[in-house]
C-alpha positions in Angstrom: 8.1 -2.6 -29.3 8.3 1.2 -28.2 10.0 2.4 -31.2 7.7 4.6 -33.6 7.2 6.1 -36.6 5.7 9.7 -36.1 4.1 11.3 -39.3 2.1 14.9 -39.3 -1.4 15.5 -40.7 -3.0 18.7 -41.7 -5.8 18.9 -39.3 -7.9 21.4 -42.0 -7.9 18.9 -44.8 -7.2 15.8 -43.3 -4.5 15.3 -45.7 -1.2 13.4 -44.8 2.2 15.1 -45.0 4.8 13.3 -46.9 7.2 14.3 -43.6 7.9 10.8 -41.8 10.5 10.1 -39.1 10.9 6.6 -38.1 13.0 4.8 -35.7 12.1 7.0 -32.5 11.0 7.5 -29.1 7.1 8.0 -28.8 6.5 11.9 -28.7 7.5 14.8 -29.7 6.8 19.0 -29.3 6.8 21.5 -31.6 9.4 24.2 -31.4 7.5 26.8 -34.2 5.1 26.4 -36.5 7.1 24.6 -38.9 9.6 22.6 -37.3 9.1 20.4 -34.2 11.5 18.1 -31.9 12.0 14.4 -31.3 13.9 11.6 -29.6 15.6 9.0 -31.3 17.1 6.1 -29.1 19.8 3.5 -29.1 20.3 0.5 -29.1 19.3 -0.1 -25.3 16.5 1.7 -26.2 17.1 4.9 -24.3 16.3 8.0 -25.4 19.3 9.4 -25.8 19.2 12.2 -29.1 17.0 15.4 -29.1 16.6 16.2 -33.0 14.8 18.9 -34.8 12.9 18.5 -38.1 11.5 20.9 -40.2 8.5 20.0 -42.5 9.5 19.7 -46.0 12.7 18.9 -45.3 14.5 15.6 -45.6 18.0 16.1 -43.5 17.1 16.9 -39.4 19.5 18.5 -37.2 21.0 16.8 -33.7 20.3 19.3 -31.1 22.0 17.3 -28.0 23.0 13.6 -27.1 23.1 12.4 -23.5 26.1 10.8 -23.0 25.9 9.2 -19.6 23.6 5.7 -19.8 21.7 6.0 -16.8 20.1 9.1 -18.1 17.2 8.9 -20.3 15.9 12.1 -22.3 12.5 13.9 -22.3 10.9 16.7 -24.2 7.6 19.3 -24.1 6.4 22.5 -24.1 5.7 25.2 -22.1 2.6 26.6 -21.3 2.8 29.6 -23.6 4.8 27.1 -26.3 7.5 29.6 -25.9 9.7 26.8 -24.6 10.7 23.6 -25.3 11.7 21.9 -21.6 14.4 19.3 -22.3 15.2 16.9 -19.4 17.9 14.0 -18.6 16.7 11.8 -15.9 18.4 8.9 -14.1 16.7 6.8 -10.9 17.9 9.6 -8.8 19.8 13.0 -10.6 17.7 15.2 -13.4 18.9 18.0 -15.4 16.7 20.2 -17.1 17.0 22.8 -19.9 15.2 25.5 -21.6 15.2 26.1 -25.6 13.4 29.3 -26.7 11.8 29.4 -29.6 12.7 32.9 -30.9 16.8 31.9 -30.5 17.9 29.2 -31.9 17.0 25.9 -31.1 20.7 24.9 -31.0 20.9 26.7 -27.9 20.2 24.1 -24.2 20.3 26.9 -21.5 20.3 24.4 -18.0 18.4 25.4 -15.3 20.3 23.9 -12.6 23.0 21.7 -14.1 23.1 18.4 -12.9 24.4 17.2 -9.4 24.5 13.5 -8.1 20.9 12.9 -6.0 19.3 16.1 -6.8 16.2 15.8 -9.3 14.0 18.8 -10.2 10.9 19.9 -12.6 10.3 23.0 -13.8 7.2 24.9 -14.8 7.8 28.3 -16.5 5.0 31.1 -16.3 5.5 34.3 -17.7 8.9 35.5 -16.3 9.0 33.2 -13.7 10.1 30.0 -13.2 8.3 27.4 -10.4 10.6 24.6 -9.7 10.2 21.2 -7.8 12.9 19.9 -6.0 14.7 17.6 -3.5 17.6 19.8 -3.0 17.2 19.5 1.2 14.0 18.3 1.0 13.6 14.6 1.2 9.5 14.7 -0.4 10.8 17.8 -2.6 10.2 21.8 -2.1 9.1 24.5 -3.7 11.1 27.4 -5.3 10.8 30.2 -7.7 13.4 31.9 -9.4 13.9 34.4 -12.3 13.2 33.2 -16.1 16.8 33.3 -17.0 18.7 31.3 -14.1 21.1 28.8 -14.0 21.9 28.5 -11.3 20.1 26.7 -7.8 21.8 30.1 -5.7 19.2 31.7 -8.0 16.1 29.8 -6.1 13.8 31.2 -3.7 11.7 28.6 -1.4 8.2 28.7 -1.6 7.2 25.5 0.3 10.3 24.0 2.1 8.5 20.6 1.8 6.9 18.2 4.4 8.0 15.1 5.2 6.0 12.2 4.5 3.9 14.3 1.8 5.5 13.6 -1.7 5.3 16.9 -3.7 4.8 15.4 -7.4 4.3 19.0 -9.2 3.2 22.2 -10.0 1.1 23.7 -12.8 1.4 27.9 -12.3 -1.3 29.9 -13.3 -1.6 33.8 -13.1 -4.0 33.5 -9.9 -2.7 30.3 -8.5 -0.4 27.6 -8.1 -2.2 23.9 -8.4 -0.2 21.4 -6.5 -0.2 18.0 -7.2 0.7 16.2 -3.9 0.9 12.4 -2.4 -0.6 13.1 0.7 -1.9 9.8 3.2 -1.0 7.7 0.6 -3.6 9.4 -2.1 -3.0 12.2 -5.0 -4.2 15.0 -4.0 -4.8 18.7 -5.0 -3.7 22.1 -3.2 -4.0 25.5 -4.1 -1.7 29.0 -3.2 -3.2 32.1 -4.2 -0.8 34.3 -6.3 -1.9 37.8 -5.9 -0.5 40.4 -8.5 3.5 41.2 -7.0 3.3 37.4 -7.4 3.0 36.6 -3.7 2.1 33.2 -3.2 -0.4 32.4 -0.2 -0.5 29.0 2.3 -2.0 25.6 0.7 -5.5 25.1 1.0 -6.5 21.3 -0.2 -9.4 20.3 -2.5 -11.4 18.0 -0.6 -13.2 15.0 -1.8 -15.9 12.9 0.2 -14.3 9.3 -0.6 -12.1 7.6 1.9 -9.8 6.3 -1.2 -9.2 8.3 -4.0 -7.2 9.8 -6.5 -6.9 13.5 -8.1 -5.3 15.5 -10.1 -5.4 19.0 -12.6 -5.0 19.3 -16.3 -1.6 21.4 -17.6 -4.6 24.5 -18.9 -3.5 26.0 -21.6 -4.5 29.4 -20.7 -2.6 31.1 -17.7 -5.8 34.2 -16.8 -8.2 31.9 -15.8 -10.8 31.5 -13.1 -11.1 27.7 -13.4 -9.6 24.7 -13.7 -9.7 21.0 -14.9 -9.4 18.1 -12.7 -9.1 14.7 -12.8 -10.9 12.2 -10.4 -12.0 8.8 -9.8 -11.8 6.0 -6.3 -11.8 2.9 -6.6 -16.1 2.9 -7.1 -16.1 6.1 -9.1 -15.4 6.2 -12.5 -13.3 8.5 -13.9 -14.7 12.0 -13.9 -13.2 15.5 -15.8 -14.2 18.2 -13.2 -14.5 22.0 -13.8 -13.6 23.5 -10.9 -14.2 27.4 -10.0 -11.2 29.0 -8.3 -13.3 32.1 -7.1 -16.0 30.1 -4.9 -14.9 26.4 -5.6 -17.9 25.4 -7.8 -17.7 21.9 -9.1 -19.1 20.8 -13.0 -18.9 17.3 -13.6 -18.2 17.4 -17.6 -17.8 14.0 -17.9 -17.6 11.0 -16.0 -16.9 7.2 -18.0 -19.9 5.4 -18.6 -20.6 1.9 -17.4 -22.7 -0.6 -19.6 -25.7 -2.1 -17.8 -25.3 -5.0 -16.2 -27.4 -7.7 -18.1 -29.0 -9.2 -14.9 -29.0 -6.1 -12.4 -28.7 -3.0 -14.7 -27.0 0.5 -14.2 -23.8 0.8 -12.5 -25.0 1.8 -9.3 -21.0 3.5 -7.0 -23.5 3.1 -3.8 -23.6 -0.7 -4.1 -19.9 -1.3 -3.2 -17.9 -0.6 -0.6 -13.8 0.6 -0.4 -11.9 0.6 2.7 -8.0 1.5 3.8 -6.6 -1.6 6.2 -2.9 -2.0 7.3 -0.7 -4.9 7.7 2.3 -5.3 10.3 5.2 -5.5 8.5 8.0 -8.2 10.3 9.9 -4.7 11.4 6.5 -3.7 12.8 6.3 -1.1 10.2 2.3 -0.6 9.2 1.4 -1.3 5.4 -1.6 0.2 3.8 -4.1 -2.3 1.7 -6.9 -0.3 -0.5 -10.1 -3.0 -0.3 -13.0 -3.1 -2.5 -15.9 -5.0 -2.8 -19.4 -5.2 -3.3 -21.4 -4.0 -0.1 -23.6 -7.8 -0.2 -20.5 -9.5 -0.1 -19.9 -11.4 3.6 -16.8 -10.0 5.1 -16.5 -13.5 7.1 -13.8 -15.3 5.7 -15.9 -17.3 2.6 -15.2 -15.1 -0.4 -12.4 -15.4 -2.6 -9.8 -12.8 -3.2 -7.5 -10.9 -6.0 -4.5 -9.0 -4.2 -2.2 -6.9 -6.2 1.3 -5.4 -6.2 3.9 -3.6 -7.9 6.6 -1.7 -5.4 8.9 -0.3 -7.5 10.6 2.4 -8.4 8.5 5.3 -6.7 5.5 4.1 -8.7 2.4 4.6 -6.4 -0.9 2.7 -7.1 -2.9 5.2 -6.8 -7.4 4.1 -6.3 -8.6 4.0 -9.5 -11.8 2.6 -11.1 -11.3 -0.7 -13.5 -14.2 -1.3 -15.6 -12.7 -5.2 -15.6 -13.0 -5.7 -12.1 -16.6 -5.3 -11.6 -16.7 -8.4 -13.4 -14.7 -9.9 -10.0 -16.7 -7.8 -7.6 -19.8 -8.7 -9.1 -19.3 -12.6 -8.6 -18.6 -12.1 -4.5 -14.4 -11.9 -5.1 -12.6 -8.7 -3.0 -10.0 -7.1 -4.3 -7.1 -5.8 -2.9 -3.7 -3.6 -3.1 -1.3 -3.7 -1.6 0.7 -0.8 -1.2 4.4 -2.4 -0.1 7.0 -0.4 0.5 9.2 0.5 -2.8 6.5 2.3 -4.1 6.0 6.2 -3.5 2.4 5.9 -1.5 3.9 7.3 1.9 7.1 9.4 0.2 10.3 9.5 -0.7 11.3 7.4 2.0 8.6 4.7 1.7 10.7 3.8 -1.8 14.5 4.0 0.0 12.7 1.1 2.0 12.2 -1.0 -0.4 15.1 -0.7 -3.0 18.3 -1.5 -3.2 19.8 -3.1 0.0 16.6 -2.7 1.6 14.6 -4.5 -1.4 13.3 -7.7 0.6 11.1 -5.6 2.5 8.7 -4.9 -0.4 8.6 -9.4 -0.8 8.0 -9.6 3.3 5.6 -6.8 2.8 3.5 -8.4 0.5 2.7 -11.9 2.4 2.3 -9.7 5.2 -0.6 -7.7 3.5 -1.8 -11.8 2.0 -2.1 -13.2 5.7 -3.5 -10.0 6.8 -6.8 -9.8 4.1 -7.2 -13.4 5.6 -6.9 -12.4 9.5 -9.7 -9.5 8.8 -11.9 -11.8 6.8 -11.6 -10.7 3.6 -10.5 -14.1 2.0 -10.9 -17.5 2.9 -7.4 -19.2 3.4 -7.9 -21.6 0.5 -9.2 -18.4 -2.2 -6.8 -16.0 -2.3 -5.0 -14.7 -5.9 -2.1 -12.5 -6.2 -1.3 -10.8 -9.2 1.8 -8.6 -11.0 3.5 -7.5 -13.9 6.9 -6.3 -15.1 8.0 -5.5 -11.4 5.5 -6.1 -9.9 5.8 -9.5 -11.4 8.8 -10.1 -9.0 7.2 -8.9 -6.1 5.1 -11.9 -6.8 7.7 -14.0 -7.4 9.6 -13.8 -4.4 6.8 -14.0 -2.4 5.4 -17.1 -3.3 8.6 -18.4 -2.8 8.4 -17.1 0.5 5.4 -18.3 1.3 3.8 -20.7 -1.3 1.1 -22.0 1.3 -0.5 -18.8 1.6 -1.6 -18.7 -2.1 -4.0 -20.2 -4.3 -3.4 -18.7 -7.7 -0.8 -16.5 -9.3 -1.0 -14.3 -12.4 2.4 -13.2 -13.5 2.1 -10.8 -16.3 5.7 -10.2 -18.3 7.1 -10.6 -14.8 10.6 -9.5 -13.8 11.6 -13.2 -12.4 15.5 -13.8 -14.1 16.3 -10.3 -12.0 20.0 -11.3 -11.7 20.9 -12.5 -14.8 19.5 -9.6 -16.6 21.1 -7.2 -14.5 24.4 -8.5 -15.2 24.3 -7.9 -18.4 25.2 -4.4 -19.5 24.6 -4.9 -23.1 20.7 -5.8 -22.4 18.2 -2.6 -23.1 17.9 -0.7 -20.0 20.4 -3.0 -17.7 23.2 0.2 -17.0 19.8 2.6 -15.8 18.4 -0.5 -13.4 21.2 -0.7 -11.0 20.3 2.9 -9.2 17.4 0.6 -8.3 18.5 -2.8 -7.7 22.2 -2.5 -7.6 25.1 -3.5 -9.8 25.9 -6.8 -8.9 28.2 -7.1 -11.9 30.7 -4.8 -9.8 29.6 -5.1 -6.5 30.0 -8.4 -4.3 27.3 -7.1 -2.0 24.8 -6.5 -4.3 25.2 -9.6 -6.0 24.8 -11.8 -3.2 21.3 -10.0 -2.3 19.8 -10.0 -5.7 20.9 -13.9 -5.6 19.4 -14.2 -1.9 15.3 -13.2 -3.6 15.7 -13.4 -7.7 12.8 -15.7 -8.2 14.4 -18.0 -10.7 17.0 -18.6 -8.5 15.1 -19.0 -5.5 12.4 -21.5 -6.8 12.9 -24.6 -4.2 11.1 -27.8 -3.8 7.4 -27.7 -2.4 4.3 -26.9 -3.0 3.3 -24.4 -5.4 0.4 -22.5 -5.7 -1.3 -22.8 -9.2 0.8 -20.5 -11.8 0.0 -18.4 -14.7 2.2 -16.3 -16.3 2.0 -14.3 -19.9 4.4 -13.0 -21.7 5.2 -11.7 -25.4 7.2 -12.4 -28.2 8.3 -8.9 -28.6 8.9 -7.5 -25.0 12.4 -5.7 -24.8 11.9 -4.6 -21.2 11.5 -8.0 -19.8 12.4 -10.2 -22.6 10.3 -13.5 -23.4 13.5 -15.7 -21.8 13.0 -14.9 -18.1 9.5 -15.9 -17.4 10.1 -19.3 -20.0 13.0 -19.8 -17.9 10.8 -19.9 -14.6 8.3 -21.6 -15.6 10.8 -24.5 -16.7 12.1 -24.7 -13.2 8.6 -23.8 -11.3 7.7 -27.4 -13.2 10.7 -29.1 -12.8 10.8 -28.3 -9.0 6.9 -28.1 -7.5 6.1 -31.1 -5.5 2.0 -30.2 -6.3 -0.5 -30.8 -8.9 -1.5 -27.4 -9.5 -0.4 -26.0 -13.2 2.3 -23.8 -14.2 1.1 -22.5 -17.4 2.8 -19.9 -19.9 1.1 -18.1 -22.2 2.6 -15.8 -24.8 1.5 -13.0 -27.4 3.4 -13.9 -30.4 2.9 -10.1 -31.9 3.0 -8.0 -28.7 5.2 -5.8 -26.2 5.8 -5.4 -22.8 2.3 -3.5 -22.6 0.8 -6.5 -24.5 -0.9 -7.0 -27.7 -2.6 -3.7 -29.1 -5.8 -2.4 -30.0 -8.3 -2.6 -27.4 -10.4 -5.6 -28.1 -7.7 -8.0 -27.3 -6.6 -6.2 -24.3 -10.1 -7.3 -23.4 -9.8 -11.0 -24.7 -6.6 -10.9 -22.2 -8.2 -10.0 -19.7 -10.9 -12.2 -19.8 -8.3 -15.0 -19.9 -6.6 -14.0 -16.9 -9.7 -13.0 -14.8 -11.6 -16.4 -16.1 -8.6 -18.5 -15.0 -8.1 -16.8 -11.6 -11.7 -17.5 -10.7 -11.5 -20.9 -11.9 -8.5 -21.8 -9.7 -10.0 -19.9 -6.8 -13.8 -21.1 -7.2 -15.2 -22.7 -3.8 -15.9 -25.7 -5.7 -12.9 -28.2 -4.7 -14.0 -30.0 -8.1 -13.2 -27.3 -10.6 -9.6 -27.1 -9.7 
């Protein structure tokens, strides 16, 4: 799992290179026409080693090795393929460097260096260089500075940043600057005019008609342009590619996912359901978003059953997006809901510092906050609501239905996070050293121990009533290895005082990201979902 073999084809006769590298990180850029770059990783499965191969040849050369084992390496290109952009990122401190492709590729020329807390991105146009940052600017900033600099004295602020709107990135063209934003909890697009001195003018937002969506701009590969590609779907749109007309914002829908007939009712028809935004009070009072979707003849009157889901973690944001899957949920009178708990990056920066770290319980209290409140609004009948995680996500889950086990019906627990504390002791275990900027170390820290012990769901399972439990898992996982969730279920049975099952189900030749090839990502699915509605069906006699 997530180590590859990466082999070159010649695209004008189709013909297989004998050039093979194996052993490595999925990826790679090209630094010239005859020689491109790659990660290899070690044995915790970090990338680590930024190598250069050259076709033909059979020896590569080591170009760097990060050193420090929080920090994992990256690679692409620049626009212009001048460039190779080399980063090291940790949960919290990047470094980035530039390789030019008419030196030598021996020689890393850092950006910024590296200082503790202090993450950037950069984009390079032309002679300029457009970096993101958080350098006194808690949802990031905007700078520019000079092609050659090395230095952050060398910056000059564009956009000192807004708090509460995460700035995710920048994509610099010779007219404009497309910013990708988390703005209200949704990814959204803004645009500053460059004019030709390079002056850059104030945002002006792409706007969208939905209540819930998400957006965002293709990297073009052409900096003169007057257009550009975006990227948008909701929750009851399917994905669409969108040419978009910087000169009098014309829109082209170029494609847009299609939808199979429904065998009873026929075409997909986005006017037939319904999404909404709700909030939950949080036990601080703090108010948490849920995205809702169903389908508009559903009663909103506390009869129909309900899938909830959740991640939280490390700044990932779950952004409205389409799932082809869930229509089959929508379409049999379920709702389906997420919700968006603090530890994720929906409301910025600071949305995630509440929920990590010391402040990590909030995301679990968040969670059966956002359950009870889908039942106060109607949403769900009390005795039909399903939660649902994975990795994570999966001990979001976790602890909350040790929290509150009355409050669910079913859980899915997909390659979930559950023996937190034991794994996180354990240094030698892939990834353990980069996890405690999240969690914590609790192998040398007293405090941090005793709070990952206080909600690690294996440690926390407790006599009483458990919901019905599903939880999947695979042979070959190295991110959340097959032992944790085996080891929960063993004490979920030993320990529930109910008749509901605790059932674990395992890919013998899969990941973390599950078995491959698409068809049996669908069989999986159809599992899960078929399960779910079974334990959550309105008929007492077919649970």
């Amino acid at each position: 799992d997530e180590r590859f073999e990466l082999r070159i084809r010649d695209v004008i006769t189709g013909a297989d290179l004998d050039d093979a590298v194996a052993d490595i990180a999925g990826g790679g850029t090209w630094f010239d026409s005859t020689s491109f770059c790659y990660l290899r990783v070690d044995e915790a499965w970090r990338p680590h080693q930024l190598w250069l191969h050259r076709l033909g040849e059979t020896i590569d050369e080591l170009l760097y090795t990060e050193p420090d084992e929080r920090f994992w390496l990256s690679v692409d290109s620049s626009r212009d393929d001048r460039f190779m952009i080399v980063s090291a990122s940790s949960k919290n401190t990047s470094e980035t460097w530039l390789i030019d492709s008419l030196g030598s590729p021996t020689q890393l020329r850092s950006v910024a260096g590296r200082r503790d807390g202090i993450e950037y991105d950069v984009e390079v146009a032309g002679d300029r260089l457009f970096i993101v940052h958080n350098d006194g600017a808690v949802d990031f900033a905007l700078a520019e500075a000079p092609l050659d600099a090395n230095t952050p004295q060398q910056w000059r602020t564009i956009w000192p940043g807004e708090p509460g709107v995460r700035l995710l990135g920048v994509s610099a063209y010779d007219r404009v600057l497309v910013i990708s934003e988390r703005r209200d909890g949704l990814q959204q697009i803004a645009l500053r005019p460059r004019d030709a001195a390079g002056n850059v003018a104030a945002p002006s937002p792409i706007e969208f008609d939905e209540p819930l969506f998400s957006a965002d701009a293709d990297d073009g590969d052409e900096a003169d342009t007057d257009r550009i590609r975006l990227h948008y779907q909701s929750m009851v749109t399917p994905p669409q590619v969108i040419e978009y007309r910087l000169d009098d914002g014309r829109r082209t829908v170029l494609r847009s996912r299609p939808v199979l007939d429904h065998p009873t009712s026929g075409p997909y028809r986005p006017a037939d359901y319904r999404q909404r935004r709700e909030w939950a009070t949080a036990i601080d009072g703090t108010q948490i978003p849920i995205s809702v979707v169903y389908r508009a003849d559903t009663p909103i009157d506390g009869t129909a059953g309900c899938l909830l889901y959740g991640y939280g973690a490390y700044e990932i944001s779950l952004s409205p997006s389409f799932s082809i899957a869930r229509l089959s949920l929508l379409d049999r009178g379920y709702v389906y809901a997420v919700a968006h708990v603090r530890g994720g990056g929906e409301l910025g920066r600071n949305w995630y510092e509440q929920g990590r770290l010391a402040a990590k319980e909030n995301s679990f209290t968040d969670f059966v906050a956002c359950a009870r409140r889908l039942v106060e609004l109607g949403y769900v009948a009390e005795d039909r609501l399903a939660i649902e995680g994975a990795s994570a996500g999966g001990l979001l889950i976790g602890a909350a239905v040790n929290l509150a086990p009355e409050v669910f019906r079913a859980v899915h627990a997909a390659v979930p996070f559950v023996d937190a504390l034991t794994t996180v002791l354990d240094p030698d275990l892939p990834l353990t050293v980069t996890e405690w900027e999240e969690w914590g170390d609790p192998l040398h820290d007293a405090q941090a121990y005793a709070r990952m012990r206080r909600y690690s769901p294996y440690e926390n399972v407790h006599p009483g009533r458990y919901p019905a439990i599903l939880v999947s898992t695979s042979l070959n996982d190295t991110r959340v290895e097959v032992t944790e969730p085996a080891k929960w279920v063993a004490e979920l049975r030993h320990t529930t005082g109910s008749d509901q099952p605790v059932l674990l189900r395992t890919e013998m030749v899969a990941g973390h990201a599950g078995a491959s090839g698409r068809y049996q990502a669908w069989r999986d699915t159809a599992f899960e979902l078929a399960w779910l509605i079974d334990r959550t069906s309105a008929d007492p006699a077919t649970h």
